[in-house]
N, C-alpha and C positions, 0 to 999 in steps of 0.2 A: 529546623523544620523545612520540610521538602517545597517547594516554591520552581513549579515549572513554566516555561516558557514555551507555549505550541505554537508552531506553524504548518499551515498548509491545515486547518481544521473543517472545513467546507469541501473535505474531502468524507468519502462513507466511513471511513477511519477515525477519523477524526470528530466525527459528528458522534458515535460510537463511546470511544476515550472521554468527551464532554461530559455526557450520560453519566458515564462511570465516576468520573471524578469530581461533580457535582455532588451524586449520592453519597459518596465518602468522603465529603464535605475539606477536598483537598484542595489548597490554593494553587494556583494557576493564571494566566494571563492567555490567551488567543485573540494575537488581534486578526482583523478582515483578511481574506487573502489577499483584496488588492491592495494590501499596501505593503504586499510582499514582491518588488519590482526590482529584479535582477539586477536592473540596470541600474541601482539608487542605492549602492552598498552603503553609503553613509546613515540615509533614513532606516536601514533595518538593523544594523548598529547603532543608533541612538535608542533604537525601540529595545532593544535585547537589553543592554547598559543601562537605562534608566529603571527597568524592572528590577533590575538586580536578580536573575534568578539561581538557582540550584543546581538544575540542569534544562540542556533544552533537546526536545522533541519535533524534528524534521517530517513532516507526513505532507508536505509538497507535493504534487507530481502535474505533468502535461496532462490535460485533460482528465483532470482525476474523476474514478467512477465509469467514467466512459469504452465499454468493452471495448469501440472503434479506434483507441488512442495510438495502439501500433500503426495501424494505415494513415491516419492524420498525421502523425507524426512524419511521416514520407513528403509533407506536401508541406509541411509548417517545421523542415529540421531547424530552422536558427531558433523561433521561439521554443520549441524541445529541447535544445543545448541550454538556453536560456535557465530551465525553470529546471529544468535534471539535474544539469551539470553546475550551468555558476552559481546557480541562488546557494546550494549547498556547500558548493565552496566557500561563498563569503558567509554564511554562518558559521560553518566550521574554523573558519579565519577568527570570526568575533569570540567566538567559545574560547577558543586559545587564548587570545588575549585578557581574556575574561577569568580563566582558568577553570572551566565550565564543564563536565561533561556534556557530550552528545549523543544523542539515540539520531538514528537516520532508516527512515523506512525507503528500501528499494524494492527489485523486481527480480523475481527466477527470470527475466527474460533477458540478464545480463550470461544466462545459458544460450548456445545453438537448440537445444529441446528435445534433440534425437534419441539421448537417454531413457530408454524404457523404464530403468529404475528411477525414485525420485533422486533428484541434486542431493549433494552434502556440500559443507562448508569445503570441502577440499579439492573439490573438481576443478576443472579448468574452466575460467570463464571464457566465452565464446561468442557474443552477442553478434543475432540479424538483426541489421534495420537499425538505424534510426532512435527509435527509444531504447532500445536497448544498450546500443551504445552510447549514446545520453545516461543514462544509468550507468552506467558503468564507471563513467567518468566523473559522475556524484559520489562515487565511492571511493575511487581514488584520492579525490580533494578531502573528504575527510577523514579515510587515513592519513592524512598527513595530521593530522590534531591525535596525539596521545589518549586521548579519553575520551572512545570513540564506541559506539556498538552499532551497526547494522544489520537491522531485518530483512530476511528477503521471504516474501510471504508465499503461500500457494496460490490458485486463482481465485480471488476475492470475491463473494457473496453475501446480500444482508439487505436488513430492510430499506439501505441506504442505497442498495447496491441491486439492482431487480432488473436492468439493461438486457442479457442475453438472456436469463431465465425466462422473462416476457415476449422477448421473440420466440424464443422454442415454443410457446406454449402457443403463439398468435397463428405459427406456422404450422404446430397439428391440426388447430381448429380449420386453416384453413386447408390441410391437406390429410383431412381426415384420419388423423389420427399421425400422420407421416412426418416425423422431424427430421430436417437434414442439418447437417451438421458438419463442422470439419472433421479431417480425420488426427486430431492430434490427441496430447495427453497431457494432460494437469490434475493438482491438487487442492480439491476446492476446499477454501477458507473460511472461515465466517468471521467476518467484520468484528463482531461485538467479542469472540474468542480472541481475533489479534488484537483487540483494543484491552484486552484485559491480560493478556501476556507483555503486553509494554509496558503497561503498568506495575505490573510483577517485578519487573527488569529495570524499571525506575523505582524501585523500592528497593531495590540488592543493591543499587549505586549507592542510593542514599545511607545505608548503612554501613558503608565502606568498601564494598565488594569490588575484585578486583576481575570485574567480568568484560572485558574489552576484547573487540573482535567481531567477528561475521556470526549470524546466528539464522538458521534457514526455523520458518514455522510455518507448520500446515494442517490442517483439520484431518483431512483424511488422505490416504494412501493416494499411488499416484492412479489417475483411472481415465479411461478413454471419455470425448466427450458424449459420447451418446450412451455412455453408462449414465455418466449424472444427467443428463437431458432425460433421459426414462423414469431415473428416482425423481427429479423433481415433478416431472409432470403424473405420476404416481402421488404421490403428495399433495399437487393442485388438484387433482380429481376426488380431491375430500371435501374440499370445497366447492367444486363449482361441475353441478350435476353435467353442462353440456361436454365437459371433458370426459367426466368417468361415462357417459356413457359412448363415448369415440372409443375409449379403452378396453372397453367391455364389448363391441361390436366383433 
């Protein structure tokens, strides 16, 4: 019987997967994030080993949730190495030992991003900045574990997850109508679709499947941001008459 191990669950991911796997009435363990402390590999290897699980689920990250976490991540890199790069290492280390698979949720942002098309597992990775290469180097440490799968998701969205979506919306109201935006491109995700594709993929393991490797997931194609900045606030103006009628002006 499948018996997973989650970490990093206080993340919009994570809160998501809870949901899911409560309903379907599958056993599991999530302890607090803080007692997920980089620096304490002992304590989160007693925690992992004493559950005894099945397999375990990585959804970790620096400032999770938080659209701002690339720029923070510039000003706090040691605590970003910290919680990217080693925590995943030493679960990865304990899984081994354990003889455990792992799932590892990362970032497209271990791309430079210039690609117009979206990524595939096959491109070269290329991280700017800081989180990215923090990431990067969470993937490395758990390819070294044999029984290993890594997500790298589009840009993440959801009821858990409302950070940028809310400023675009705060910034028409206040600029009538006018969202500005970067000029970049992403593939927006929905939270509660990644949290049920992991689940998917922790259910191929459990049946013997021999799915190891990098695995990119994403909701929709890849699209500039002020295309989904226009659908969403298209969408909010269903609800909230002082938008539609900005839109309608």
């Amino acid at each position: 019987m499948m018996r997973l191990f989650l970490a990093g669950t206080n993340s919009p991911t994570g809160k998501d997967l809870i949901e899911i796997l409560r309903r379907r009435k599958i056993r599991f363990m999530a302890p607090p994030d803080k007692l997920f402390d980089p620096d304490n590999r002992t304590a989160i290897a007693k925690m992992v080993t004493d559950y005894g699980p099945t397999q375990l689920i990585n959804l970790t990250d620096f400032i999770s949730g938080n659209h701002s976490a690339l720029k923070r991540a510039e000003s706090a890199s040691e605590r970003c190495l910290k919680v990217n790069a080693d925590l995943p290492a030493t679960l990865a280390e304990v899984c081994a030992g354990l003889k455990v698979p792992m799932m590892h949720l990362s970032t497209a942002y271990v791309f430079e991003g210039d690609k117009r098309l979206a990524y595939n597992e096959n491109d070269e990775t290329n991280p700017r900045g800081i989180y990215g290469a923090s990431a990067l180097k969470g993937e490395q440490a758990v390819r070294q574990h044999t029984e290993h799968l890594i997500i790298r998701p589009g840009w993440l969205f959801g009821k858990w997850k409302r950070g940028l979506i809310k400023s675009w919306i705060r910034t028409a109201i206040k600029n009538q109508g006018v969202v500005q935006v970067t000029k970049r491109r992403f593939s927006p995700t929905y939270t509660g679709d990644l949290a049920s594709a992991i689940l998917a993929m922790a259910q191929q393991v459990d049946c013997g499947a021999s799915v190891w490797g990098a695995y990119h997931f994403s909701g929709l194609e890849s699209k500039e941001e002020i295309e989904f900045a226009e659908l969403a606030l298209k969408y909010a103006a269903n609800y909230d008459e002082s938008i539609y009628q900005l839109l309608d002006s």
